[in-house]
N, C-alpha and C positions, 0 to 999 in steps of 0.2 A: 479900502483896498479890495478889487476885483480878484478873486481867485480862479484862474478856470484850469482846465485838466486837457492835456493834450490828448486825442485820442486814438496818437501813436507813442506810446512812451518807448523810452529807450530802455529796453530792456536785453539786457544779454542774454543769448541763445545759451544752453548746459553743454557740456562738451559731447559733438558730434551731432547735434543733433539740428535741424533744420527745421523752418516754416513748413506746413502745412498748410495749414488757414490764417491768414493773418488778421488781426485785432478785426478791423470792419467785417473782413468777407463771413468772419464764423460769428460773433455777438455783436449785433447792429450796435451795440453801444461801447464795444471795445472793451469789455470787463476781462477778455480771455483771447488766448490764442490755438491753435490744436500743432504741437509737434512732431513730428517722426526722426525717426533715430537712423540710420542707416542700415539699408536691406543686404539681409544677410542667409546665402540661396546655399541647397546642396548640393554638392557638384552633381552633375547629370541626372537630377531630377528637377520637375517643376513642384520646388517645395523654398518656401521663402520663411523667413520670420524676419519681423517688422517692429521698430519699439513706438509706441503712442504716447501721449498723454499731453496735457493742458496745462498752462503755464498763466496765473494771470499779472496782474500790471503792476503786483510790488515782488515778482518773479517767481511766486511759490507755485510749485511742480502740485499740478492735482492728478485721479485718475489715470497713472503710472500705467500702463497696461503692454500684452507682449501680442500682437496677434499672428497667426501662424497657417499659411497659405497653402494647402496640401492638392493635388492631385489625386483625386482617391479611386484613381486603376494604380497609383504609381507602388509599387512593393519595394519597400527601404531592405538593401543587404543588412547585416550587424555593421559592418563597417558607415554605410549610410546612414544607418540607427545612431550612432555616434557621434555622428558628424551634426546631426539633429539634436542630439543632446547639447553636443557642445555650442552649436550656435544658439541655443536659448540660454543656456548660461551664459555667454554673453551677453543676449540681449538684458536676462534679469540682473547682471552687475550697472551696465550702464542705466538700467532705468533706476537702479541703486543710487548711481553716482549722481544721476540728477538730481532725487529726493534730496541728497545732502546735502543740495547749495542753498 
C-alpha cells in the first residue's frame, strides 16, 4: 500500500486567526504555515499590534509571537498608553488560546 501525504492538509485555522503564507508559498515542502491574528490599531495613532506565529500539518502553534508597529515621532497620551496596554493583552491572550489547541 502507497502512502503519500497531501501537501495541503486540512488543517483548522485557531480562532481569529488567518493565513498569512500558505503551506507551499512559506516551506517549499508544506511542513508549515505562517499565521496572523487580527490587527489591532490605536485610535488616532499609527500604532498597530499584530499576533504571528506558525502552525504546522498536525496543527501545533509554533513561535507564538506579538509584533508591535509604532510610529516613533508619534507621542502616546496616558489614555493612549492604555489603550496600548490593553491591545497587547489582547493580543498575548489570543496567541494564549492558540497554544492551547
Amino acid at each position: 500500500m502507497t502512502t503519500t501525504t497531501t501537501p495541503h492538509p486540512d488543517v483548522p485555522l485557531p480562532p481569529g486567526a488567518e493565513i498569512s503564507l500558505n503551506w507551499r508559498q512559506w516551506d517549499h515542502e508544506g511542513r508549515e504555515r505562517i499565521l496572523r491574528g487580527r490587527e489591532r490599531s490605536v485610535s488616532g495613532h499609527e500604532a498597530e499590534v499584530v499576533t504571528h506565529a506558525k502552525q504546522g500539518r498536525d496543527g501545533r502553534i509554533t513561535e507564538p509571537c506579538i509584533g508591535i508597529f509604532l510610529d516613533r515621532n508619534d507621542d502616546f497620551s496616558s489614555d493612549s498608553a492604555r489603550e496600548l496596554a490593553r491591545l497587547l493583552l489582547e493580543g498575548a491572550d489570543e496567541l494564549d488560546g492558540w497554544a492551547a489547541k
